[in-house]
LOFISE-605240 format. One line per 2 residues: number of its first residue (from 1); their letters; for each residue x, y, z of C-alpha. Coordinates in steps of 0.02 Angstrom, whole numbers. Example, Ala and Ser with C-alpha at 12.3 -4.5 7.8 and 13.67 -1.06 7.14 Angstrom:
<recs>
1) as) 615/-225/390  684/-53/357
</recs>
This chain:
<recs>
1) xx) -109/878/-1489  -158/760/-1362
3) xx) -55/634/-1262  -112/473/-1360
5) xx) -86/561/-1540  92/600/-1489
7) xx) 120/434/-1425  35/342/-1572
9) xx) 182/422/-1702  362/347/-1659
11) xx) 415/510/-1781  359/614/-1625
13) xx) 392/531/-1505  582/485/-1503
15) xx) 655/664/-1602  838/641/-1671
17) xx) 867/844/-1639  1019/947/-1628
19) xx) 1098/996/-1463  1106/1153/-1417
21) xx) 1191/1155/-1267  1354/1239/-1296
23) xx) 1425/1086/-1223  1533/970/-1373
25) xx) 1560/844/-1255  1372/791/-1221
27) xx) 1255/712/-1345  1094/753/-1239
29) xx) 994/683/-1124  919/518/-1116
31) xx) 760/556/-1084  664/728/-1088
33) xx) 469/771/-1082  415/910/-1093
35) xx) 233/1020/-1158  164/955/-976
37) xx) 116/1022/-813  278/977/-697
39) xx) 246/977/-506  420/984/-435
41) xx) 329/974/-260  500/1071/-222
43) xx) 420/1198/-105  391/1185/62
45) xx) 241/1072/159  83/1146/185
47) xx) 35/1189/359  -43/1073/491
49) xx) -216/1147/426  -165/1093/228
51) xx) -132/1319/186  -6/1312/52
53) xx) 175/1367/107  220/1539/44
55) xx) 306/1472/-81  176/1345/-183
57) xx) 142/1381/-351  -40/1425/-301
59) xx) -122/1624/-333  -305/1649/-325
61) xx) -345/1585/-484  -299/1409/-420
63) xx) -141/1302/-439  1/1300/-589
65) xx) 116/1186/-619  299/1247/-586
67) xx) 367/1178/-730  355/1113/-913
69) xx) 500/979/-941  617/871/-886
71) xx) 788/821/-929  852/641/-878
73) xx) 1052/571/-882  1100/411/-817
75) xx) 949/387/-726  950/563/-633
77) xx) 863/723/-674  978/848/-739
79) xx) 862/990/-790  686/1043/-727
81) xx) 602/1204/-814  519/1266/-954
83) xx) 535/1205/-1129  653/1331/-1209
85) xx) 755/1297/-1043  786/1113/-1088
87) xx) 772/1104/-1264  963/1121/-1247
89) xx) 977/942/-1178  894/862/-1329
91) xx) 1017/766/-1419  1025/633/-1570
93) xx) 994/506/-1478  854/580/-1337
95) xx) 710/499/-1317  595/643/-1338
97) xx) 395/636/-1257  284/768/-1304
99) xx) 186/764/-1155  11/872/-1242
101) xx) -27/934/-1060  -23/780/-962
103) xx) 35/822/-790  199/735/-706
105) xx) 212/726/-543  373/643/-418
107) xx) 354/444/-420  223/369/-319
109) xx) 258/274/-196  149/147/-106
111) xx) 196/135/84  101/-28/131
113) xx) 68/-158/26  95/-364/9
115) xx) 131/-362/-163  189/-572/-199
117) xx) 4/-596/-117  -58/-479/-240
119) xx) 27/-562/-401  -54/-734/-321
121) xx) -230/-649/-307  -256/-691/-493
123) xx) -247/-866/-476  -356/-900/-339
125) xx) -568/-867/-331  -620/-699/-313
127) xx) -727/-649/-165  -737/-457/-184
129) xx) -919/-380/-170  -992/-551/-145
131) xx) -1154/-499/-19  -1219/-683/18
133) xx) -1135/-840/69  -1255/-915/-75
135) xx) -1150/-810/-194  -959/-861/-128
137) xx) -998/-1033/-111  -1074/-1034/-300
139) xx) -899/-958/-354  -814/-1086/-260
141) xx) -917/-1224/-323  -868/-1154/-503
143) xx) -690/-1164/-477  -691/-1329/-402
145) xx) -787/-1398/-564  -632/-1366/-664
147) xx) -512/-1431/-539  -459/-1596/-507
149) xx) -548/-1654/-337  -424/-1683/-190
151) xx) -324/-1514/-243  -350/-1355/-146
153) xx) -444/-1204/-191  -411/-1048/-117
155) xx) -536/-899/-131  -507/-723/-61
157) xx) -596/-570/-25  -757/-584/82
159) xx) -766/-420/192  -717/-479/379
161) xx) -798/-313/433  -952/-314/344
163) xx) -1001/-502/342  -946/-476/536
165) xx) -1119/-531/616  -1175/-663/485
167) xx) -998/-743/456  -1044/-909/379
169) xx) -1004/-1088/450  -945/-1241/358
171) xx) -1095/-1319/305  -1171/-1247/147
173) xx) -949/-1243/89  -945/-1440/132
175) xx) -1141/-1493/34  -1082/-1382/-111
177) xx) -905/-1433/-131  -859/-1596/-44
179) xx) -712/-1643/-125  -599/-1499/-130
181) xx) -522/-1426/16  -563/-1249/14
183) xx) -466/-1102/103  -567/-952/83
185) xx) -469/-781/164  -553/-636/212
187) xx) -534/-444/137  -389/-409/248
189) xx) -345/-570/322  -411/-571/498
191) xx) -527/-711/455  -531/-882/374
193) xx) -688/-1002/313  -633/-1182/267
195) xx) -753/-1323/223  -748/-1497/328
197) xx) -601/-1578/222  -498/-1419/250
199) xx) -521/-1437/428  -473/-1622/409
201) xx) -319/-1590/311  -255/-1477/455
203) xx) -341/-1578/588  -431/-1466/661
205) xx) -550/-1528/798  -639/-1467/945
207) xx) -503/-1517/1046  -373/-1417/942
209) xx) -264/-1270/1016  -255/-1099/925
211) xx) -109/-1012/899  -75/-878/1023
213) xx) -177/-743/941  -312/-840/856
215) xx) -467/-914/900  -550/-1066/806
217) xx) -747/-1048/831  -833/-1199/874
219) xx) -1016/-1234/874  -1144/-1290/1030
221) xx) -1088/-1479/1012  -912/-1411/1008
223) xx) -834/-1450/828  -763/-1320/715
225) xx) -869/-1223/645  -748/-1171/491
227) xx) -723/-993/543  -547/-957/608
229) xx) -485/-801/676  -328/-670/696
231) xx) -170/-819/712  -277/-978/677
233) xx) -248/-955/515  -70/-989/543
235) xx) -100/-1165/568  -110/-1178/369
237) xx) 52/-1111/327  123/-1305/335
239) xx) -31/-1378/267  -70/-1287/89
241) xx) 62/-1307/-24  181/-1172/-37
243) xx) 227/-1076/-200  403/-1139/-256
245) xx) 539/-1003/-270  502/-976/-463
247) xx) 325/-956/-446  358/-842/-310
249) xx) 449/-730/-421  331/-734/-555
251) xx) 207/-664/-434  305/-534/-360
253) xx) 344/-491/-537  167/-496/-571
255) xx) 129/-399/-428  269/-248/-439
257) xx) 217/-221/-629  42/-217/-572
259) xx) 115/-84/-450  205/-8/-586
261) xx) 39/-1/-710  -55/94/-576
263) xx) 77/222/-563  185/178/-426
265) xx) 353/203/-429  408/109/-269
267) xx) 322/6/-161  338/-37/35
269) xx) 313/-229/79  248/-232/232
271) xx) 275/-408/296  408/-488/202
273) xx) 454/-678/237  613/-775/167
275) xx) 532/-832/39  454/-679/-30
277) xx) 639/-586/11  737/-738/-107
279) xx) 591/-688/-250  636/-501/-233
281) xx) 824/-540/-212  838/-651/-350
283) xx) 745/-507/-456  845/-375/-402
285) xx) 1018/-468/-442  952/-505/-617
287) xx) 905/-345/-641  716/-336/-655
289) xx) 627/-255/-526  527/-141/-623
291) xx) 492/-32/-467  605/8/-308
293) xx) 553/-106/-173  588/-57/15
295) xx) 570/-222/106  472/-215/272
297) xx) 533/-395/343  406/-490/454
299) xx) 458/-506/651  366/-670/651
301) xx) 507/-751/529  614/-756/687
303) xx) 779/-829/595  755/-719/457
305) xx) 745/-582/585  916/-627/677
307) xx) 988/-645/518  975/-481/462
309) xx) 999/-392/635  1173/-487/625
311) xx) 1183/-412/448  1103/-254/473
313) xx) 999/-136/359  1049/-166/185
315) xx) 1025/8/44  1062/-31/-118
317) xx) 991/85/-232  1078/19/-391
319) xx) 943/-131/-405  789/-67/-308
321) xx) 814/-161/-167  816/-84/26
323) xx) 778/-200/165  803/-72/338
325) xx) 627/-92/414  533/-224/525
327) xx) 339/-259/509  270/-305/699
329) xx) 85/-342/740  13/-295/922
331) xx) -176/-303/865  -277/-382/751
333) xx) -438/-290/634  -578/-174/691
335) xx) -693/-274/577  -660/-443/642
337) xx) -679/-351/849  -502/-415/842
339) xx) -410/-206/881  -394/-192/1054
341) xx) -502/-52/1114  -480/55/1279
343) xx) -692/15/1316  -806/-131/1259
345) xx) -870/-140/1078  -1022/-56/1037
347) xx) -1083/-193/974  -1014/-330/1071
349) xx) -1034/-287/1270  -880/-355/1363
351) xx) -762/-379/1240  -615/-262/1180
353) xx) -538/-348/1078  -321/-432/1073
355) xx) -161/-370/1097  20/-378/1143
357) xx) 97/-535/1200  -93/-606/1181
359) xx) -75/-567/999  96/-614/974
361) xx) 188/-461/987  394/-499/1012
363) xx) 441/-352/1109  626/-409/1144
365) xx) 655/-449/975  580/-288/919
367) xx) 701/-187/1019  850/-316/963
369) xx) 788/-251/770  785/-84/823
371) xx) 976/-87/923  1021/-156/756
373) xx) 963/20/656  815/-61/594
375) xx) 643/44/587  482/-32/642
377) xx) 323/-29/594  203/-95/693
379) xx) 33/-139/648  -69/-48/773
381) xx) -279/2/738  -370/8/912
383) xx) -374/166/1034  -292/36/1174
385) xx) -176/-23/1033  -112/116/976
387) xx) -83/189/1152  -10/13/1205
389) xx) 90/32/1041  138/200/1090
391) xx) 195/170/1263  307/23/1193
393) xx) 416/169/1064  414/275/1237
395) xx) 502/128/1326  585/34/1192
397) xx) 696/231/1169  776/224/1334
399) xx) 827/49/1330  902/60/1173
401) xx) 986/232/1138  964/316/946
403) xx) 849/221/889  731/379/907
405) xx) 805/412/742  745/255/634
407) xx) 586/340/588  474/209/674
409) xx) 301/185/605  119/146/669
411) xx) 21/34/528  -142/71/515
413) xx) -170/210/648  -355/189/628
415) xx) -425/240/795  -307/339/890
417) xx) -361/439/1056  -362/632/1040
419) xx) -257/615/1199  -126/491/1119
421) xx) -123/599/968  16/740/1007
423) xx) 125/589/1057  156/524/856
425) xx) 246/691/827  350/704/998
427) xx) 401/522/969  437/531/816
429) xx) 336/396/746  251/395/575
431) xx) 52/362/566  65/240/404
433) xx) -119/225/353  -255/180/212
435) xx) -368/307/158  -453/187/62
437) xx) -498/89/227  -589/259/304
439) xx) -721/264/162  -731/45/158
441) xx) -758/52/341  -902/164/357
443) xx) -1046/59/335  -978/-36/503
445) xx) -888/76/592  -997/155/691
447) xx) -1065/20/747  -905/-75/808
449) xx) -862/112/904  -1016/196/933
451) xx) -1031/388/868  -924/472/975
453) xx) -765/352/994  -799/342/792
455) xx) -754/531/784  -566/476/837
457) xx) -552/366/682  -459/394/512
459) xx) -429/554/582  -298/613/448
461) xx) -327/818/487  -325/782/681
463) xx) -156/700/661  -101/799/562
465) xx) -130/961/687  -46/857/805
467) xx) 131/878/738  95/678/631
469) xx) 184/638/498  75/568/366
471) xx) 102/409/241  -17/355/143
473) xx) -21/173/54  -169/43/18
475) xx) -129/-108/94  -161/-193/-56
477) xx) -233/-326/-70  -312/-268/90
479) xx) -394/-119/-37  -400/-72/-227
481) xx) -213/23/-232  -291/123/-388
483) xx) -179/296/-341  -348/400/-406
485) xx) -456/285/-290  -331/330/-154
487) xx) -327/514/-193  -506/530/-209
489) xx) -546/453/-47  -399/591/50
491) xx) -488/740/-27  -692/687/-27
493) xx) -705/567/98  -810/451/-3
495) xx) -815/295/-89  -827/233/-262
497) xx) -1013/260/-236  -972/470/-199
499) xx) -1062/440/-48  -1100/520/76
501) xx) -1119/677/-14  -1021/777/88
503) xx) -902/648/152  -873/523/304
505) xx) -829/671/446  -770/789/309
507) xx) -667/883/429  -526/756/428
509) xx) -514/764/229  -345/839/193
511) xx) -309/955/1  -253/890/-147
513) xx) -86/949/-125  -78/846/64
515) xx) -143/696/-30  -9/697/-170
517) xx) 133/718/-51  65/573/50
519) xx) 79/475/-93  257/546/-140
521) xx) 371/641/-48  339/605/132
523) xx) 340/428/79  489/437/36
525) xx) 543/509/190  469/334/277
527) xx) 567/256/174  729/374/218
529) xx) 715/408/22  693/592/38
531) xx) 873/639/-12  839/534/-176
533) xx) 653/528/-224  487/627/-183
535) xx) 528/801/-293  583/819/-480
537) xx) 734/910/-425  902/931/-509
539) xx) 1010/776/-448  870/647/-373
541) xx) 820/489/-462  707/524/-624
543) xx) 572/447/-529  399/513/-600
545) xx) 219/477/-625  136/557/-773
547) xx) -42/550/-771  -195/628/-901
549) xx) -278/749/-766  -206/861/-646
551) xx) -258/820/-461  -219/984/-396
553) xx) -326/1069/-508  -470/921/-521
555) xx) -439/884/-346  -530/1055/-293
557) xx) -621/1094/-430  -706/940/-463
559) xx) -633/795/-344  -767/648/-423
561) xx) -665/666/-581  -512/609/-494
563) xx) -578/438/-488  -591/432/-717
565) xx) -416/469/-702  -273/376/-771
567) xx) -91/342/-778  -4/363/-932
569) xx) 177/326/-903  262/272/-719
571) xx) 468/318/-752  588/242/-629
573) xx) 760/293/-626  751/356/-813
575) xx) 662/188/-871  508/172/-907
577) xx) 401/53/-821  230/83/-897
579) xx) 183/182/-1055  -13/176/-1100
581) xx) -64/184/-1280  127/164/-1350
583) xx) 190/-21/-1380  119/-188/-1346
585) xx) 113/-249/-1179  273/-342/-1127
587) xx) 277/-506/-1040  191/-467/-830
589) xx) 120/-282/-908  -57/-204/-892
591) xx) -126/-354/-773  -283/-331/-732
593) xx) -317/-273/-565  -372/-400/-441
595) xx) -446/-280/-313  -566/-213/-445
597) xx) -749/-283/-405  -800/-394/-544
</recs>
């Protein structure tokens, strides 16, 4: 019987059974499935070179899953096992799933993402895979016929890194669409294109300072040529209307059951302002965040930031809601030639990119955070960034004692020098990056690096060997946070497209089994969830992802397959959160993805 014939009959699915547990007091669990392939991921790591602890449910025919079922009360997991071993907590009133083989694995959990951006992304004009300025500016164009001229339009998703040498200027944007202001962001935000009455709404001229951190390109007469760059784009954030606080929450609703669709069972927000912190707040107090949220709150909202570091961290796992970590910036993207680099670009002679105080970077407030018992994360992709970044932990630990302890993160991690590498696991500090971003940065890496400095890039084995502790995330909307994508991507190396054939410097590809703890249990330990999350152990949060194919099994016997497959149910703390193929979709469920290319 197969997952979506179980799930089809309400006669199977929720059983009114007998308990047999000897116990007259309890009516049963909750929740149980069971007839699936349980991961408990309750053995040991692998080791630095991805061999399976002694321990792993692995033999030479391959891997098994450890277990068959699972028994949920009040939100926690009360039995793990075979079937016969917890049919006794089936009870009149457990919900019963007869899983049909699916495979459940501990909660994914999403280390980086911006997910109220993400909930906006499906109001504003897509960008993804357009080639050609011709093509952006004739979706633009589109939009602004159905929109009433004088209001803005804001488009998103032209790749920074590949439209790098032909970025467009204003021109064709202002013939096309003259009476719209139009905001168009790039992939991952490093870049922004506005048309002439943009540039007049936020009076921008040749004679206009950037932000510390940004650069606004002008043309040989010296005007604006309607590319900004790195903290330009900050000169918007007064001038485009902002979301009010309802809308706000509909997005981040939007955006955490988007979250929840794909699988994910928490979700770090790397970046968090007030106002996206009052939309998760208000949420949380009501009740309805579908997922666990661990706010990452951004070091640039200075008054938010003393706020809290008067406050201090704030755990409250009752409503989803953690807010104990700090997002910093010291360098800007690879793409844009905005990481800071320890030699020139390959590609651009004399230039290495911005960092630091050039870029922004509050160091005394980041060691105030950190004093306070905050963790940091730092957003950090250059070889001189990340030893810059690096240098700054070393320091910032002797002038404020313990905070060795907060688990401080690099974002990103992209290029990292083999001689900087040992230093992430004698510090301490977690490499937080995107596996998506290795196998969307090829087609430009190279040449931004050259082919030997590329070598030290995305380097997830190399780290690894070095005593790193790994999280993985997506960045979304920086990159399609499709968990399969993300898997795929760990264990091949390749993109959507399966190329290359045998993967972008295979030797940094980590197993399937490294992949799916990236995505689970040592994100949870970045998120100091460990304790609570990350295995399907006895006690911890029913936190689970149950999905139709087994990656440890697809993930080495036929990896491509990994990207056909799909999440069935996401559980979080005993609820569920997503259920394909059982009930009509509730108000904010099964949202199209944004990130997928139209």
């Amino acid at each position: 019987m197969t997952w979506r014939t179980v799930l089809a009959s309400p006669i199977l699915l929720i059983a009114a059974l007998g308990c047999d547990s000897g116990d007259p007091t309890r009516s049963g669990a909750d929740l149980v499935l069971r007839g699936g392939r349980v991961y408990s991921l309750a053995w040991p790591d692998p080791d630095p070179k991805g061999a399976p602890a002694a321990g792993a449910p692995r033999s030479a025919d391959g891997w098994r899953p450890d277990a068959q079922a699972i028994a949920v009360v009040d939100g926690r997991i009360v039995a793990v096992g075979g079937d016969s071993e917890v049919a006794s907590w089936i009870g009149p009133e457990t919900r019963v799933v007869e899983l049909g083989g699916a495979t459940v694995l501990p909660g994914m959990i999403d280390s980086h993402t911006h997910v109220v951006s993400y909930g906006e992304l499906i109001g504003r004009v897509s960008l993804l895979g357009v080639e050609t300025e011709e093509a952006a500016v004739e979706r633009i164009a589109a939009a602004a016929a159905t929109t009433p001229a004088g209001e803005w339009i804001v488009a998103w998703g032209f790749d920074e890194g590949a439209w790098a040498n032909r970025l467009p200027d204003k021109t064709l944007l202002t013939e096309r669409v003259p009476d719209h202001p139009v905001h168009a962001i790039s992939l991952h935000g490093f870049v922004t294109w506005e048309n002439q009455m943009s540039l007049d709404r936020a009076g921008i001229t040749g004679t206009t300072d950037a932000p510390v951190g940004g650069s606004i390109e002008l043309d040989d007469a010296g005007d604006p040529t309607g590319i900004l760059r790195d903290n330009a784009s900050d000169l918007y954030a007064e001038i485009i209307p902002a979301a009010t606080l309802d809308q706000r929450i509909e997005n981040a609703r939007r955006g955490l059951q988007a979250m929840a669709d794909l699988g994910y069972t928490a979700v770090h927000d790397a970046g968090v302002r007030r106002g996206d912190l009052e939309a998760f707040t208000a949420l949380a107090d009501r009740g309805e965040l579908p997922i666990r949220v661990y706010a990452m709150l951004a070091i640039d909202d200075e008054q938010l930031i003393r706020e809290w570091i008067e406050r201090g961290p704030a755990v409250e796992p009752r409503n989803r809601l953690t807010v104990r970590s700090v997002k910093a910036y010291y360098d800007a993207s690879l793409g844009a030639r905005g990481a800071r680099l320890l030699e020139d670009y390959a590609d651009r002679p004399g230039h290495r990119g911005v960092s630091g105080g050039d870029y922004g970077f509050d160091r005394a407030l980041a060691i105030e955070a950190m004093r306070a018992g905050f963790q940091l994360g730092i957003h950090a992709i250059g070889d001189a960034g990340n030893r810059e970044t690096l240098d700054f932990f070393e320091s910032a630990f002797t002038q404020a004692p313990g905070a060795e302890n907060n688990r401080h993160r690099i974002e990103h991690a992209q290029i990292v020098h083999p001689l900087d590498q040992p230093r992430f696991g004698a510090l301490g500090i977690i490499a937080s990056m995107e596996p998506p971003h290795a196998v969307e940065d090829k087609s430009w890496a190279e040449d931004r690096l050259g082919p030997e400095r590329v070598r030290h890039g995305y380097a997830w084995r190399s780290l690894r060997e070095q005593g790193a502790r790994l999280a993985f995330n997506s960045d979304m909307s920086g990159s399609d946070p499709n968990l399969f994508y993300g898997l795929h991507a760990v264990v091949t190396r390749r993109g959507k497209d399966r190329r290359p054939p045998g993967g972008w410097f295979p030797e940094q590809a980590l197993t399937p089994e490294e992949a799916v703890r990236a995505y689970s249990l040592w994100n949870a330990f970045a998120g100091f969830a460990e304790g609570e999350t990350g295995t399907l152990e006895v006690g911890k949060l029913a936190d689970m992802t149950v999905t139709d194919l087994d990656p440890f099994v697809v993930g080495v016997d036929d990896p491509d397959r990994l990207l056909a497959g799909e999440v069935l149910m996401t559980i979080v703390g005993g609820e569920i959160a997503f259920e394909s193929g059982v009930t009509e979709p509730v108000p904010g469920a099964l949202y199209k993805n944004p990130l997928e290319l139209p």
